[in-house]
N, C-alpha and C positions, 0 to 999 in steps of 0.2 A: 504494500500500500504506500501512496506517495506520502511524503511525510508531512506536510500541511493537512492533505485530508484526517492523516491520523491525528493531528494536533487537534484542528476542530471538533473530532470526535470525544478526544480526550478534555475537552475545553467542555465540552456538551456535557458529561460525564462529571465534571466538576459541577457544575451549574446545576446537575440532580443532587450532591450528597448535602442534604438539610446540615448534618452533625457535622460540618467544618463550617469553624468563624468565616467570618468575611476576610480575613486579613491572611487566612492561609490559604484560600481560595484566589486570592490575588497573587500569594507568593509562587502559588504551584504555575500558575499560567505565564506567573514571568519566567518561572524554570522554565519552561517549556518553550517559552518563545526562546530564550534564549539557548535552547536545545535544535532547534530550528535553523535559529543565523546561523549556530556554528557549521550545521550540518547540508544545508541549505545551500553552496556555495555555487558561486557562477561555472566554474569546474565541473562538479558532478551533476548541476542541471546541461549543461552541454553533452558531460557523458551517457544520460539516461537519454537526452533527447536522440545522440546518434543511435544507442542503442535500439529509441522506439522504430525512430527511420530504417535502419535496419532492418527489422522487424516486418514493416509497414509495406517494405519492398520484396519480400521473398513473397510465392505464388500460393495463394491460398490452398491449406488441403479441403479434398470435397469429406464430407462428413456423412458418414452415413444417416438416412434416415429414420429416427427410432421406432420401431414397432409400436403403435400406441393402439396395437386392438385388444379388444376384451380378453382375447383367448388368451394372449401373452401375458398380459393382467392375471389372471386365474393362474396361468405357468409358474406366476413368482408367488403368486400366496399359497398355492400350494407347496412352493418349494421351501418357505417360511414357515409355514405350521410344520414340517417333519425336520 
């Protein structure tokens, strides 16, 4: 997970726990942003980005298509209950 998303998350996550003061609720999200700068740098957003490009450029695989009929449904609950 990109690590902003995870912040917000974790920011959000703060924002629910009642049993923390407000002042360590402020301290955990400056750790955090400050876990961010550090980690966040124009470097490793450059490397993730060529990474994605990379990525973005190779030829899609085809995926097969899942069986979504009944019978095959019945195949796994059967195969579940024994």
């Amino acid at each position: 997970m990109h690590l902003c998303v995870d912040i917000r998350l974790k920011n959000s996550f703060i924002d629910s726990m009642d049993d923390f003061a407000n002042d360590k609720k402020a301290e955990l999200r400056k750790y955090l942003t400050d876990v961010v700068k550090r980690n966040e740098t124009d470097e490793k957003l450059d490397e993730l980005a060529g990474k994605m490009s990379a990525e973005w450029k190779k030829p899609k695989q085809s995926r097969k298509k899942p069986d979504l009929s009944f019978a095959k449904f019945q195949e796994k609950l059967k195969k579940k209950k024994s």
